[in-house]
KEBALUM-481693 format. One record per residue (C-alpha): x, y, z. Coordinates in nm, 2 decimals. Layout:
+--------+--------+--------+
:   east :  north :     up :
+--------+--------+--------+
:      X :      Y :      Z :
...
+--------+--------+--------+
***
This chain:
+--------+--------+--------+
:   east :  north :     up :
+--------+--------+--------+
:  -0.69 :   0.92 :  -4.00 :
:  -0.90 :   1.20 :  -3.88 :
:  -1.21 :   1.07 :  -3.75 :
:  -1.52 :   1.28 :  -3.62 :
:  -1.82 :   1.18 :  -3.43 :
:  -2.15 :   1.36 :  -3.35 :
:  -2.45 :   1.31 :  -3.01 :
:  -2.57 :   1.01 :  -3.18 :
:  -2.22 :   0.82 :  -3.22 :
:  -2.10 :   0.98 :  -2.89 :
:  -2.40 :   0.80 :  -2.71 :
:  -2.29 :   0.49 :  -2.83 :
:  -1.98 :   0.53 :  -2.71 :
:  -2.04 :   0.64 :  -2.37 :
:  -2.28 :   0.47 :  -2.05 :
:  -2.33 :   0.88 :  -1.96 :
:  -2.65 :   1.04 :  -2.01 :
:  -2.84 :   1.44 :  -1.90 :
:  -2.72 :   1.60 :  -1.75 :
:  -2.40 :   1.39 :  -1.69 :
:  -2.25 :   1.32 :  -2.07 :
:  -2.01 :   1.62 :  -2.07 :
:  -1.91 :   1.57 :  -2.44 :
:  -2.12 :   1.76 :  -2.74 :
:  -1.90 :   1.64 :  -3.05 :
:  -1.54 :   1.51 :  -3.10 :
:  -1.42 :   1.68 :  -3.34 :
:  -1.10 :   1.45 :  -3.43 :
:  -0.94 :   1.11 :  -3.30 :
:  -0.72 :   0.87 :  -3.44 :
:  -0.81 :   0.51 :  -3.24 :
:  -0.53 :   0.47 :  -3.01 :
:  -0.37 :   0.80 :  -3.03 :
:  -0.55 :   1.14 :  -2.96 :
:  -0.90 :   1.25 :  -2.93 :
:  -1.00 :   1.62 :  -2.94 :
:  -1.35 :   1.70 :  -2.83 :
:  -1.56 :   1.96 :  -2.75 :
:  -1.85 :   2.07 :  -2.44 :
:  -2.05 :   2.35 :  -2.54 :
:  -2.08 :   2.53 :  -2.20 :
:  -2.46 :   2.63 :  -2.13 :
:  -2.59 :   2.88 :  -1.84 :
:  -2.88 :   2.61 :  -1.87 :
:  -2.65 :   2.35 :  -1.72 :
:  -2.80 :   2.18 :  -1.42 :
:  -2.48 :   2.30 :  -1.17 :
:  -2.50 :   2.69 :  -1.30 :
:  -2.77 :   2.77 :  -1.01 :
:  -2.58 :   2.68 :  -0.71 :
:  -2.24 :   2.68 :  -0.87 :
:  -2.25 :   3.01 :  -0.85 :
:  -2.58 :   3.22 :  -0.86 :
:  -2.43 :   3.55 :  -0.95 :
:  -2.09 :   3.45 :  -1.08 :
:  -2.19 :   3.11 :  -1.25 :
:  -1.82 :   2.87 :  -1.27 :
:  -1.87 :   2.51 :  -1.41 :
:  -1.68 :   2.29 :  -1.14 :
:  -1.34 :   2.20 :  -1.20 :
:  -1.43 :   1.86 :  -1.13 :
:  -1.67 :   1.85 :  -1.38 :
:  -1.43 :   1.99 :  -1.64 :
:  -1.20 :   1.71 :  -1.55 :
:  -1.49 :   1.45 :  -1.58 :
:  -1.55 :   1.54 :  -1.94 :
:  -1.15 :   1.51 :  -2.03 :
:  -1.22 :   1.14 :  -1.82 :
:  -1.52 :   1.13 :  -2.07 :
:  -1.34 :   1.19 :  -2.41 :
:  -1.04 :   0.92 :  -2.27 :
:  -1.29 :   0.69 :  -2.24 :
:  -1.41 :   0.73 :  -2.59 :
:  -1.05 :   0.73 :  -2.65 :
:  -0.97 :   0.41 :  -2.51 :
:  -1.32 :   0.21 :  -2.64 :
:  -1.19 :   0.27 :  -2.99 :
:  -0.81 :   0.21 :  -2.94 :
:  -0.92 :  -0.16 :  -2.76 :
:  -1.10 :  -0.29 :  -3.08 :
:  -1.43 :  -0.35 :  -2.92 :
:  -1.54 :   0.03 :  -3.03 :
:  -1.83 :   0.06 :  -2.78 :
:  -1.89 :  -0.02 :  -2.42 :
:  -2.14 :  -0.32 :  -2.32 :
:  -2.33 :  -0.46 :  -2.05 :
:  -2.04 :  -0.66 :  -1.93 :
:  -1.79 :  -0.38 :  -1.89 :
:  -1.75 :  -0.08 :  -1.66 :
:  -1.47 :   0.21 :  -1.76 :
:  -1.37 :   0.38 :  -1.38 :
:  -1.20 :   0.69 :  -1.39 :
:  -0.90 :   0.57 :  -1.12 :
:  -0.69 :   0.84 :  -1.06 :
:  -0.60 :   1.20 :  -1.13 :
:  -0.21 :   1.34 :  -1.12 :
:  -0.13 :   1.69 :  -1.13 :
:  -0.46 :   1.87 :  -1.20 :
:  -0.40 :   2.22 :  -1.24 :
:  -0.68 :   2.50 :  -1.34 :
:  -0.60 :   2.81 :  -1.48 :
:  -0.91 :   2.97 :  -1.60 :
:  -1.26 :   2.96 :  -1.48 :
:  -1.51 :   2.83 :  -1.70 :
:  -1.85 :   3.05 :  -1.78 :
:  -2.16 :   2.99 :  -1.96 :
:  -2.09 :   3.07 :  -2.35 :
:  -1.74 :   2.92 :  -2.36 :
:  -1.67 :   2.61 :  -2.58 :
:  -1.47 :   2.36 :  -2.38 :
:  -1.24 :   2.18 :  -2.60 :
:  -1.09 :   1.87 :  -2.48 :
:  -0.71 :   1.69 :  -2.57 :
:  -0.65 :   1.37 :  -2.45 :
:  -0.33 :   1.18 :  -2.53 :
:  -0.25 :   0.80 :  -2.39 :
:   0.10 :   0.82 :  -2.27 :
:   0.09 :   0.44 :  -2.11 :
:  -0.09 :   0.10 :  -2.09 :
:   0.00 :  -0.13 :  -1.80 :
:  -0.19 :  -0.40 :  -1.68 :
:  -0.51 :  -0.29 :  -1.77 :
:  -0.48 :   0.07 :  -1.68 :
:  -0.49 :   0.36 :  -1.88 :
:  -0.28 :   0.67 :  -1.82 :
:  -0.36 :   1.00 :  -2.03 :
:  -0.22 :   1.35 :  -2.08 :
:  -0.53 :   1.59 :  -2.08 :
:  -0.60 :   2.00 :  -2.16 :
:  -0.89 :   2.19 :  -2.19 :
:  -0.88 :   2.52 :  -2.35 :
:  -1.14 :   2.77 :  -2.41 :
:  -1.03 :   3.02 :  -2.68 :
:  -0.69 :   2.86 :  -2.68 :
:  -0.61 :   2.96 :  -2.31 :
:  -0.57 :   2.64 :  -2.10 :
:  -0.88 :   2.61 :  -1.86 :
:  -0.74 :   2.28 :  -1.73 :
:  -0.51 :   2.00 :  -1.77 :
:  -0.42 :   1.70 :  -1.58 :
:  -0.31 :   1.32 :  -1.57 :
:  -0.59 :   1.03 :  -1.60 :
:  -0.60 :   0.71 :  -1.51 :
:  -0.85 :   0.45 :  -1.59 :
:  -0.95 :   0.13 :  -1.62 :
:  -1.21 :  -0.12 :  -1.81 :
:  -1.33 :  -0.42 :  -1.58 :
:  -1.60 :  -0.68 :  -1.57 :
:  -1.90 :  -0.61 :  -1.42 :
+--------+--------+--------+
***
């Protein structure tokens, strides 16, 4: 199965919103399994002016935020329910061995692998890369979890 979603489906996926939903498209995901996704990277991102004037970077906590964004999508379709509601919250609980590699410009196209590697008690764990142009930007281990409001 090879699934793809666009804004619209994306929206209903995720709580996010301008100028924090970090996900364009996802390009493929199989429920449960992996999820590739993509951020097209803008100079008219809100974080370009001060992040840096004359050498504009998107924040490598921001690139991790939208791997933490594509797990979540990840992990609403994997549990059956398929979309987030009022009674849930999806934290973003822990980060292992983030490493950057490349900086991150206006003009790149951010694409985003995430992987589950476990389930215990609630919380997820994920294996996540970003590349831009097949060069790793980023890549790290994610935790997170779905409680009760």
């Amino acid at each position: 199965m090879n699934l793809q979603m666009d804004i619209n489906q994306i929206l209903q996926h995720l709580p996010h919103r301008y100028p924090f939903l970090l996900i364009d498209r996802v390009l493929s995901f199989e429920p449960g399994k992996e999820i590739v996704a993509l951020k097209n990277v803008s100079m008219n991102e809100p974080f370009f002016p001060g992040h840096y004037p004359h050498h504009p970077v998107m924040p490598g906590v921001l690139v991790i935020e939208a791997m933490a964004q594509a797990a979540a999508i990840l992990s609403f379709t994997g549990t059956g329910d398929g979309k987030p509601d009022d009674s849930k919250v999806y934290y973003f609980v822990g980060i292992d061995g983030a490493r950057f590699k490349r900086p991150v410009v206006p003009g790149d196209q951010l694409i985003l692998k995430v992987v589950p590697t476990r389930s215990m008690r609630g919380v997820w764990k994920f294996d996540a890369i970003a590349t831009v142009n097949d060069q790793v930007a980023a890549e790290a281990e994610l935790m997170c979890t779905m409680r009760d409001k």
